[in-house]
N, C-alpha and C positions, 0 to 999 in steps of 0.2 A: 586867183585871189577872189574871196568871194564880200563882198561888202553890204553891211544891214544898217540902216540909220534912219532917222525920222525925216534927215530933210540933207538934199545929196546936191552941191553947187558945183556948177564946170566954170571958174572964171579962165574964161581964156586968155584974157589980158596979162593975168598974172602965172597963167600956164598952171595953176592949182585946179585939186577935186578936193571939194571939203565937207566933211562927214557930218551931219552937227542933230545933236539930239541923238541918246542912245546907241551910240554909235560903235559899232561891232566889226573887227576888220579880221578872218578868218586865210591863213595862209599855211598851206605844209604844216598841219598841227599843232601851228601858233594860233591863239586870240588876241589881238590889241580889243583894248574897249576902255571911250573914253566919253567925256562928252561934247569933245570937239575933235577931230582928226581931220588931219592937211598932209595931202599927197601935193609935192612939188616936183612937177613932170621936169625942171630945168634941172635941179640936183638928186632927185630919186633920193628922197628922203620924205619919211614920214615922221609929221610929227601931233603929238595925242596929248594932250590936257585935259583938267577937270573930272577928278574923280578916276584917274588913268590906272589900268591895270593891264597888265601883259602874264596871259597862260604860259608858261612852256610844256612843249610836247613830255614832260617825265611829271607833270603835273603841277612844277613849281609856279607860285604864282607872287608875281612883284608888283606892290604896289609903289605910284608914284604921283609926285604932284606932276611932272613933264616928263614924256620920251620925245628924244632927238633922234632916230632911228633911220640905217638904211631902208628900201623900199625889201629889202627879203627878210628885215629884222636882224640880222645876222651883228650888224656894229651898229655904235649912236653911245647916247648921253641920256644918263639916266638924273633926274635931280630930286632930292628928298623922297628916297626910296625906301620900303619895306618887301625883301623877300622870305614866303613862307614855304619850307620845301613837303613834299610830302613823308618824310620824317621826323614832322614836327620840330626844325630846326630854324634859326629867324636870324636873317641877316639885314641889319639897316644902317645908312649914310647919309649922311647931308647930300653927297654928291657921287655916282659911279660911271664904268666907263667899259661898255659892252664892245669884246671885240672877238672877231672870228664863229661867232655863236655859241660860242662854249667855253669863256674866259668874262668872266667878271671882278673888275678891280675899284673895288670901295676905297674910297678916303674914306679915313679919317669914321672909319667900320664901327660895328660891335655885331658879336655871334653869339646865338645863346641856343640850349635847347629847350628853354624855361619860355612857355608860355607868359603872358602877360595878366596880372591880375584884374579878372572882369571887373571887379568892386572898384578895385584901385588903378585904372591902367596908370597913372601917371606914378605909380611907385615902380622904383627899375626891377628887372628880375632879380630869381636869388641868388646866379651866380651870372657871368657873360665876360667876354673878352675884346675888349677895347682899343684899337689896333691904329697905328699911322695910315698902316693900309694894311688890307685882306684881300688878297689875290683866290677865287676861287676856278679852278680849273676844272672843267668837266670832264677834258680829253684825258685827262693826265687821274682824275678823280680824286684829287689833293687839295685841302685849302691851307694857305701861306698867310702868314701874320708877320707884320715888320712894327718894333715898337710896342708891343702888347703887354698890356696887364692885362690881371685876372681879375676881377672883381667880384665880391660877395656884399651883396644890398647895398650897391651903390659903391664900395670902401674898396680901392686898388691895396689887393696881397702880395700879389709876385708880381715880376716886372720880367719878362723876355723881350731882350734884342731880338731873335726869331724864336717862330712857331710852325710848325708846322702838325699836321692831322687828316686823318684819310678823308672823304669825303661821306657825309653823314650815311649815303646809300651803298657805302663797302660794308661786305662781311668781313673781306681777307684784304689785307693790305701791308705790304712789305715795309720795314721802317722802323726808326728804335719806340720802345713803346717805353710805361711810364716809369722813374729809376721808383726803384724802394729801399726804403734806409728801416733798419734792423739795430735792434743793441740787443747783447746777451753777455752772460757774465763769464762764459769761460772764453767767448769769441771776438769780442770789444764791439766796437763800433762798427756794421753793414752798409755797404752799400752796392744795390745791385743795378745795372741797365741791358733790360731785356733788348735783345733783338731779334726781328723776326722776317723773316723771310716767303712771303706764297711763291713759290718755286713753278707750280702750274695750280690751275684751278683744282683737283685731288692730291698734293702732296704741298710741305711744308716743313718748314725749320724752326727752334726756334731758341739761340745762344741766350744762355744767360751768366754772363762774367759776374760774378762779385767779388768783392774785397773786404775781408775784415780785417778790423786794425790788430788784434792780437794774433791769429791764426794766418792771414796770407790772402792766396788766390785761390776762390773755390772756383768749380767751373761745371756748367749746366749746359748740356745739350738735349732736345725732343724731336723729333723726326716722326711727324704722322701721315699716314698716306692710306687713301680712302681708293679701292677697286669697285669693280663692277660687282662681284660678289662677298663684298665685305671689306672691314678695314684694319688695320693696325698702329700701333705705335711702337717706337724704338726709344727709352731715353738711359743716358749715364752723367751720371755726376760726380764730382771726387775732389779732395784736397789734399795736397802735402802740408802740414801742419807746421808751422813754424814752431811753435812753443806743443807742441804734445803733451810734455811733461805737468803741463795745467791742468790734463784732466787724471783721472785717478789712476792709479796704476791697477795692474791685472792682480788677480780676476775682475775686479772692481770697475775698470775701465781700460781706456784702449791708450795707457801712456807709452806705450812702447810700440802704437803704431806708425810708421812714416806714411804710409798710404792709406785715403779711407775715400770708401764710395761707393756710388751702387748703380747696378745694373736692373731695367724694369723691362717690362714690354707685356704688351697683353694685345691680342686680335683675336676676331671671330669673321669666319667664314661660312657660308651658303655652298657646299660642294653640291647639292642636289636641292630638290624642295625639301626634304623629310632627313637631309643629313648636313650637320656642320662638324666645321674642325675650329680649334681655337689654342689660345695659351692663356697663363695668368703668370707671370712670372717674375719675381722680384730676387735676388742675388745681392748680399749685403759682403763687406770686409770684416766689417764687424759687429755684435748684439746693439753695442751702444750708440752706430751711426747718427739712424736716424732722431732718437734721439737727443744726439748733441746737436745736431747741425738744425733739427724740427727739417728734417727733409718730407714733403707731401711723398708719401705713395699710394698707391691704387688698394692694396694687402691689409695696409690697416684703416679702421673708424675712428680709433682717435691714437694717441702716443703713449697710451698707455694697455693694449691689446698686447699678450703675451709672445705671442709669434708672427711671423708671416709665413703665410703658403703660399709657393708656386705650384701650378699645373700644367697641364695639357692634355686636351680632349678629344674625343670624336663621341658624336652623338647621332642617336634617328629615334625620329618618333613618328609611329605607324599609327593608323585609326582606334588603334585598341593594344600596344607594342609598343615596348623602346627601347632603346640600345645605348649605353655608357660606358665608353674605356678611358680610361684615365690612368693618371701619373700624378702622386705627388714629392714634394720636395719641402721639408719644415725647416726653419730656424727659427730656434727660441731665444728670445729677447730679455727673458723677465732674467733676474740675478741670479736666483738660481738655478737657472736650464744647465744641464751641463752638455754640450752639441752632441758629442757622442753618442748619445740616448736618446737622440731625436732620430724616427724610423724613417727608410726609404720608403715609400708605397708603390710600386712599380710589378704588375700593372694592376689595377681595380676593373674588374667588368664586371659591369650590372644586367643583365636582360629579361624581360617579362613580358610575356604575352598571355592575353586575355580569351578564351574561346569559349561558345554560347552551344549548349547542347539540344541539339531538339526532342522534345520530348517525343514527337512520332516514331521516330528511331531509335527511342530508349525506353520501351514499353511506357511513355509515360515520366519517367522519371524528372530526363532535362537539366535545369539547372547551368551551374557556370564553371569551369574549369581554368585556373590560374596559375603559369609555368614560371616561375620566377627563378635564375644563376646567378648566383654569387661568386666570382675569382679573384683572390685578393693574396699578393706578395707582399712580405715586408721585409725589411732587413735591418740591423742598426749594429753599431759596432759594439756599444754597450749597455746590460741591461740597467732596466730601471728598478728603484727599491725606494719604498715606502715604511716607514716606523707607525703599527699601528696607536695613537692617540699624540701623543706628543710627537715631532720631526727630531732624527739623531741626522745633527750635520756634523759635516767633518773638524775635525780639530784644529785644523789649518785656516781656513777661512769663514767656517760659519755656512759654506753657501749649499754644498750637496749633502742630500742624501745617502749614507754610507751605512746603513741600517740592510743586513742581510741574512737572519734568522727568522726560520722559521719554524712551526710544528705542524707538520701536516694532519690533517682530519680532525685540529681542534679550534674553536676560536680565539685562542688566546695567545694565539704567534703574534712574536714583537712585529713582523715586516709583511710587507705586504710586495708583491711582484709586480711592477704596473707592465713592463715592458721587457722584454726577452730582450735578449744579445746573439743575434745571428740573426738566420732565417726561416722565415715562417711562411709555406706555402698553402693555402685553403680554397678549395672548390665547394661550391656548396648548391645542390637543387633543392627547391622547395614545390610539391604537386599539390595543388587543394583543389576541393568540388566543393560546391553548396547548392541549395537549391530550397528558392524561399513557395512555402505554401500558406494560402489564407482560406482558412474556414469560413462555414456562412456567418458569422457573428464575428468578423474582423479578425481575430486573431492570428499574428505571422508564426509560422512553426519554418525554422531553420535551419534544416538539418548540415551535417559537413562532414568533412575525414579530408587528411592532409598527413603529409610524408616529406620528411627531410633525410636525406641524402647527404652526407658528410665525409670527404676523406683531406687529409691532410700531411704536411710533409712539414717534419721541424730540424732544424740543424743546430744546436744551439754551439757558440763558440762561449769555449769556457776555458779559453787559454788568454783573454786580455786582462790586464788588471790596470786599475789607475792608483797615485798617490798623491796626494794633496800633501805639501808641506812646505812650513813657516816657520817663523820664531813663534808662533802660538802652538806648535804644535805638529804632529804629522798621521796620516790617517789613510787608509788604504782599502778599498772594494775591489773583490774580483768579480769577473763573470761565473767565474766556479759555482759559485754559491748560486745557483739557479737550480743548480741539483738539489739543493733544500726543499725547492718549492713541491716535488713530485713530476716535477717533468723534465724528460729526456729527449735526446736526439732519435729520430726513425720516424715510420709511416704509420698513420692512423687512418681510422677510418669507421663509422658509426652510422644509424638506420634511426629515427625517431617517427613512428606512423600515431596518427590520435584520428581519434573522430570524438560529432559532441553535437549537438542540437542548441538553439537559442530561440528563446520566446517573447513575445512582445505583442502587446493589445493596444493599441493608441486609441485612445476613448476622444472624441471632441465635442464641443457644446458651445456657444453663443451664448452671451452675455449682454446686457446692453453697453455695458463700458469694452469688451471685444469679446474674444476667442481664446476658449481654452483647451489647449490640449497635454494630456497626462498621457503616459506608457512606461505600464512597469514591463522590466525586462529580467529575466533570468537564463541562466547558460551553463550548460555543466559539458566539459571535457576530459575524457581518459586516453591517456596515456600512459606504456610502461612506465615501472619505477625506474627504470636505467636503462641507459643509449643499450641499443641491441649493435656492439662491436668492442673498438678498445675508445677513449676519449684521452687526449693529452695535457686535459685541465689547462691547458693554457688561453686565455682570457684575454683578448689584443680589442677586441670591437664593440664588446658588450658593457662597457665598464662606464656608462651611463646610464642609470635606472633610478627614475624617479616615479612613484606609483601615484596616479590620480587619476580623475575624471575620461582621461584620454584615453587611457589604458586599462581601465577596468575592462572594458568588455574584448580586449587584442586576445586571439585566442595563445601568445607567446610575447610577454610583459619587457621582453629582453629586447635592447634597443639593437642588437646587432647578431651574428651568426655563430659567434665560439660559444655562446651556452642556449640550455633551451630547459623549458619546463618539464618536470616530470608527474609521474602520479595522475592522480583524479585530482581536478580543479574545478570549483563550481563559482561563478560571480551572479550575484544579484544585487538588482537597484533598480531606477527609476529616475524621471524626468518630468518637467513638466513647464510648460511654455506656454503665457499668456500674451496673447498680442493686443494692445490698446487701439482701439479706433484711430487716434491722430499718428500711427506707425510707430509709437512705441511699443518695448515688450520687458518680459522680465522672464529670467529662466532658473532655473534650479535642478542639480542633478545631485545623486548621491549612489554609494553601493557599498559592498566589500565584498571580496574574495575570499575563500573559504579550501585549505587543502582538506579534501572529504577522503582520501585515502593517500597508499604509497607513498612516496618520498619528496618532499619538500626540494626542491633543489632550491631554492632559495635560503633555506637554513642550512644547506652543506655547505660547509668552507670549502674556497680553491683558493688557489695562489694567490687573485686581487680581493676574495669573500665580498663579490658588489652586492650580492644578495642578503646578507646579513646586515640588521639597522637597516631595512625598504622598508618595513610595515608588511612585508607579504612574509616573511620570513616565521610567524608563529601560524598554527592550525587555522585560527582565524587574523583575520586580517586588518588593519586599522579602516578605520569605515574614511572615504573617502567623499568630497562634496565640494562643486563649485556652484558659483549664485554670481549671474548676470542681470543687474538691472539697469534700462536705457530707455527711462521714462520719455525721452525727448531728444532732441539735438544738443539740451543745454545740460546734461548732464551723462555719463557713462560710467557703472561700476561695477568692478569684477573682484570677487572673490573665489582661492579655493583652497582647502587646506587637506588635512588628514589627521585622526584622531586616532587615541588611544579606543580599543574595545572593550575595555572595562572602565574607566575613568572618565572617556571623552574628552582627556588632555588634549591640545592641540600637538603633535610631534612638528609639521610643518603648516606656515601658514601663510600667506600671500592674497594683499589686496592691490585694487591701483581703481584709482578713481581720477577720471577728467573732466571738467568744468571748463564751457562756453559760453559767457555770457553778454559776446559780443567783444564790448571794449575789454574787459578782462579775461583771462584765459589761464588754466592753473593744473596743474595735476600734483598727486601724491603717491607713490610706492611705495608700499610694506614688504618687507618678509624677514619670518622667523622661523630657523629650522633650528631642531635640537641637537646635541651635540652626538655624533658617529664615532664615538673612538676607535669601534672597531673596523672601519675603514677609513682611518686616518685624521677624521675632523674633532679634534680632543675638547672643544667647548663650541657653546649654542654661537650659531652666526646669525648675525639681526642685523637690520640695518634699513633706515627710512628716507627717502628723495623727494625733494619738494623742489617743485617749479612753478612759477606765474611767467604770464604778461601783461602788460596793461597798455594803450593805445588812447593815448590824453585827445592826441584827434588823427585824420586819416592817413596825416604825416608822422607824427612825434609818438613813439614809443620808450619803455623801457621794460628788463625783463631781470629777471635772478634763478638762481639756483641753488639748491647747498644739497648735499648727501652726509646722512652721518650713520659712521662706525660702529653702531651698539653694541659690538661684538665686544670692545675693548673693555667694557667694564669686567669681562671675564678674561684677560688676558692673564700670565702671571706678572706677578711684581716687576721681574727683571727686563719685562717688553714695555713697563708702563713710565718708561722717558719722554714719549712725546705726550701728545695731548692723551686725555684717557677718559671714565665717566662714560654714561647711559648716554651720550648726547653728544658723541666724541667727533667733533668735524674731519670727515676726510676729505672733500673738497667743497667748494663753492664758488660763483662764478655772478659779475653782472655787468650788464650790459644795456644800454640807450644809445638811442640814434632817432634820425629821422629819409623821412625817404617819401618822394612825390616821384612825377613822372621825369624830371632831367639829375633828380641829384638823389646820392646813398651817403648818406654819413653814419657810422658807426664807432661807439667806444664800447669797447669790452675788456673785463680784467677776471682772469681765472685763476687760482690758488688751492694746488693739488697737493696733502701731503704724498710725499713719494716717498718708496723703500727704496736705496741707493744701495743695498746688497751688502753692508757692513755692519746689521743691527740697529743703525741711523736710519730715522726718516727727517726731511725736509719738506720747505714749503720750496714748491716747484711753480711759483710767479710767472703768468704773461701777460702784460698789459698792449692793447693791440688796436690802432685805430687806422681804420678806412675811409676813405673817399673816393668816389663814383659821380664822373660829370659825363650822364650820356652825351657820346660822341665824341667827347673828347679823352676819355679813358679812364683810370684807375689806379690809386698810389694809398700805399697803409706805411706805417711806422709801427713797428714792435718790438717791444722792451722785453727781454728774458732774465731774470734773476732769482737764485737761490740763495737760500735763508733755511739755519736752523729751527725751528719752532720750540717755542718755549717749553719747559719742562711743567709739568703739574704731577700731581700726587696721585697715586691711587682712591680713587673712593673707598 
């Protein structure tokens, strides 16, 4: 024990040492410090007044007017105490009572993690708990409440006989955690109480029983467990529905299930430095689970994303090299998925390696050689069909696709193939060289040549057929009808080699407001008019093509491996980037692409015609142009569209601008694309998103949302029951709360109209409120209800 003080007395008389003046008593990684301290050699107690505070070794520190204390600290009496811990957590009492050195039991307590207000200390915090007694245990790492309210600014809300809570310095702590109560309109009244379990410091449980008053016993299990070289989770949840018959019947909904629930799991593993293996995998009962139940999973962003994917992977990434095998598994969620026409992907391998040529071994030449495979299996049971401009769904329920006519080689087939029925086997290599040269006056000259490799294997089954039928009616698609498209069951196999040069001067110059740099770029590519072999026009990976800024200069515009360019293609445009002294900048890009000879493959019809309506589909090409300006931190805006070449109509256009102006914070999204009929989008789609937030002060916010529909004023009449108009709300959402360092409170309410798959849409209501008492945990209430939405007129 080592002792520091201003003035140090041995009365012997009284058998005392006593500390007096600053007085600092240092033992086994305790401090006492008071301004009087008295060691009594007859009872081996020390006792400290006047301005008294005792360290503990974890850093806690308790202030007091007296300690009564053994001579090793360990037990004694604490009186008019304040403990501060180092998680910023504050326990104080009139009177406590130190035993074993790691048990302290407050009368007549209060615990808060709410600092005290510096302006105001004599105003209570904003929330704390009030207790007969607060038993805190360090061994055990638990604090006990007997008698406790909850108080918010002074005002007792809840009242507990007991309490109990881990100790402010747990991550993991076994124990029931907070219930939450739920209302919804198909499921009545929720109420859940998690339990949880730390099983070992790397694995974990964690039960969650709830009950609802209309539907029964759901039941929740999570199982996570962390290794040395990565981790996982395992969860299932599920109910047998007492009343089923509440939610809609099939297709519509799942009134005819007795069981419903899901299966998730996802991990990632470290097998090497440069290799992992992993999963993603979600397994539903049924489209409508999650939901009706709002069950959380990993698969989707919000509850309204059209499917989930499951996967599984292995991956390696080399210095310049990577490797990807994969598996996927879809289910579609939205009304009209029909599962059958959802593809197996089993397996997908990606691999691409990068190699550098020296020019001393290539007379000079050099440059860069890039090996890129493609292996990609699909399979589904049946195919998919598309109605070009308007959708033919079935007579029975309105929900699929039965539209399976086609004309080959023209554009004005009713249907369109999105997806085969069988199997579809494709390997694909891709070789390119480039090699960039600069002349003495800057200029890049770029030359290239690249070769694809293509054989392929198709089976298509064309012996399933489905039927749809009701008292509305009955309707029936085969797979047969795939033979319309132009493609057959057998092996293919095809050769595409181009070469092409690209130009580019980057000119710069200094400014006194910054730095400007321009570069105009041009590019021209030849290739044959057509694959050198047979091609089986079937279209499974490419059926995403959106032609802008990003793609102007790709020397193959096609998002994936089943099509490819043909002919001579030449792209030119330009850029040009100014940077502002305070690290702002503004940019602007534009071009178009030009077929300069051969065959368009963009204007030949196939089975899905993705390339017809892109803007690359006529000789010359819609001029394309995006425009970045980000004058500052407090402002960011992005535009980029595509225009007609004779007109300068806009055919597609997209802005989005975000605003920080500190306390407020806002953004807007535009986009306008014009109507595709001939691959299936029969009127313009428009539609604009507006968000704020505002922050009254460092605690109190509130914030909103809305999205509207623009589309709908072109709807036809017979869709125009719900809302309608240039300004047609399809959702909106808002929410306020507040939030410092011990407490979250939030209210939110969101109102989505939904298509419920019957030609109905509803408003899809949740109103949802949170609360967050660090330390002591987390409990919400949410309301779910549906509601028809009123009818309005057509404008």
């Amino acid at each position: 024990m080592f002792v520091q003080a201003d003035e140090l007395i041995n009365n012997k008389d009284k058998n005392t040492v006593t500390a007096e003046g600053n007085a600092r008593i240092y033992y086994k990684g305790r401090t006492l410090e008071a301004d009087r301290v008295v060691y009594d050699r007859n009872t081996n107690r020390v006792y400290a007044e006047g301005h008294a505070k005792l360290t503990e070794r974890d850093g806690t520190v308790v202030h007091a007017k007296s300690f009564d204390l053994t001579q090793d600290f360990r037990d004694g009496f604490i009186e008019s105490l304040r403990a501060d811990t180092t998680a910023k957590t504050f326990l104080s009492a009139p009177r406590a009572e130190r035993t074993g050195g790691d048990t302290m039991v407050y009368d007549k307590g209060t615990y808060t993690a709410c600092e005290t207000c510096k302006e105001h200390p004599e105003k209570p915090p904003l929330w704390r708990v009030r207790a007969m007694r607060i038993i805190h245990n360090k061994d055990e790492q638990m604090v006990y409440y007997t008698n406790a309210w909850l108080e918010f600014g002074g005002i007792p809300v809840a009242y507990f006989p007991f309490l109990s809570s881990p100790d402010p310095t747990v991550k993991r702590k076994s124990g029931i955690l907070t219930p939450q109560y739920m209302s919804n309109s198909y499921l009545g009244n929720g109420f859940a109480l998690p339990i949880f379990w730390a099983l070992a410091p790397n694995y974990d449980v964690t039960l969650t029983p709830t009950y609802w008053s209309t539907q029964g016993f759901f039941g929740d299990v999570l199982w996570r467990h962390r290794l040395a070289s990565g981790s996982y989770f395992v969860r299932a949840n599920g109910i047998f529905p007492q009343h089923p018959q509440d939610f809609a019947p099939p297709p519509y909904g799942a009134a005819d299930r007795t069981f419903r629930g899901e299966f998730a799991s996802k991990g990632d593993f470290s097998l090497a430095p440069k290799w992992n293996l992993g999963w993603d995998v979600t397994l539903l009962s049924d489209k409508w689970y999650i939901f009706d139940y709002k069950v959380p999973t990993q698969s989707l962003t919000s509850y309204y994303i059209s499917d989930v994917t499951s996967t599984a992977y292995l991956t390696g990434q080399g210095d310049r090299s990577y490797f990807d095998l994969r598996g996927f598994y879809f289910q579609g969620l939205a009304s009209h998925d029909f599962q059958p026409q959802q593809p197996l992907a089993l397996p997908v391998l990606n691999y691409n390696r990068t190699f550098d040529i020296d020019p001393a071994k290539t007379h000079g030449i050099g440059g860069q050689v890039q090996f890129d495979f493609n292996l990609t299996s699909l399979s589904s049971a049946a195919a998919s069909y598309q109605a070009v401009g308007a959708h033919i769904y079935d007579a029975a329920y309105g929900l699929y696709d039965i539209c399976a006519n086609y004309r080959p080689g023209v554009t004005t087939g009713s249907c369109l193939l999105r997806g085969i029925g069988g199997n579809y086997t494709r390997a694909t290599a891709d070789v390119s060289w480039k090699s960039k040269y600069i002349d003495p006056i800057g200029e890049v000259w770029t030359p290239f040549a690249f070769a694809r490799i293509n054989g392929q294997t198709l089976d298509l089954n064309t012996t399933n057929s489905y039927t749809f039928s009701s008292a509305s009616g009955t309707s029936t698609f085969t797979n047969a009808s795939q033979s319309n498209f132009g493609v057959n069951s057998g092996a293919y196999g095809y050769a595409m080699p181009g070469v092409g040069f690209e130009y580019r001067y980057p000119l710069f110059t200094n400014t006194p407001l910054g730095s400007l740099e321009a570069e105009p770029i041009g590019q021209i590519i030849a290739r044959p008019n057509s694959v050198l072999g047979t091609n089986s026009l079937v279209n499974m990976d490419s059926q995403s093509l959106v032609f802008d800024t990003t793609n102007l200069f790709a020397w193959d515009k096609y998002s994936g491996y089943d099509q490819f360019e043909t002919g001579l293609r030449a792209n030119y445009g330009g850029q040009a980037t100014f940077r502002f002294n305070n690290g702002g900048y503004v940019n602007f890009m534009a071009g178009q692409s030009a077929q300069v000879a051969g065959t368009n493959s963009y204007a030949t019809p196939d089975a899905a015609n993705i390339g017809l309506s892109s803007g690359l589909n006529t000789p010359w090409s819609d001029y394309v142009a995006a425009f970045t300006f980000v004058p500052s931190t407090l402002l960011t805006f992005m535009a980029d569209g595509s225009f007609d070449p004779t007109t300068l109509s806009p055919r597609r256009f997209d802005f989005m601008t975000n605003v920080n102006l500190g306390a407020l914070t806002g953004g807007v999204q535009y986009a306008n694309y014009e109507a595709q009929p001939l691959i299936g989008y029969q009127v313009r789609r428009e539609g604009l998103a507006l968000n704020a937030r505002y922050a009254f002060t460092k605690s109190y916010f509130v914030s909103g949302n809305i999205s509207f529909d623009m589309s709908r004023q072109f709807y036809p009449i017979s869709m125009t029951s719900f809302q309608s108009g240039p300004f047609a709300i399809s959702s909106y959402g808002l929410a306020g709360g507040y939030k410092d360092d011990c407490t979250t409170v939030q209210v939110s309410y969101t109102n989505v109209y939904e298509d419920i798959g019957t030609g109905s849409f509803i408003h899809n209501q949740t109103l949802l409120v949170t609360l967050q008492l660090r330390t002591l945990g987390d409990t919400s209430f949410s309301q779910n209800f549906l509601s028809a939405p009123s009818a309005t007129t057509t404008p």
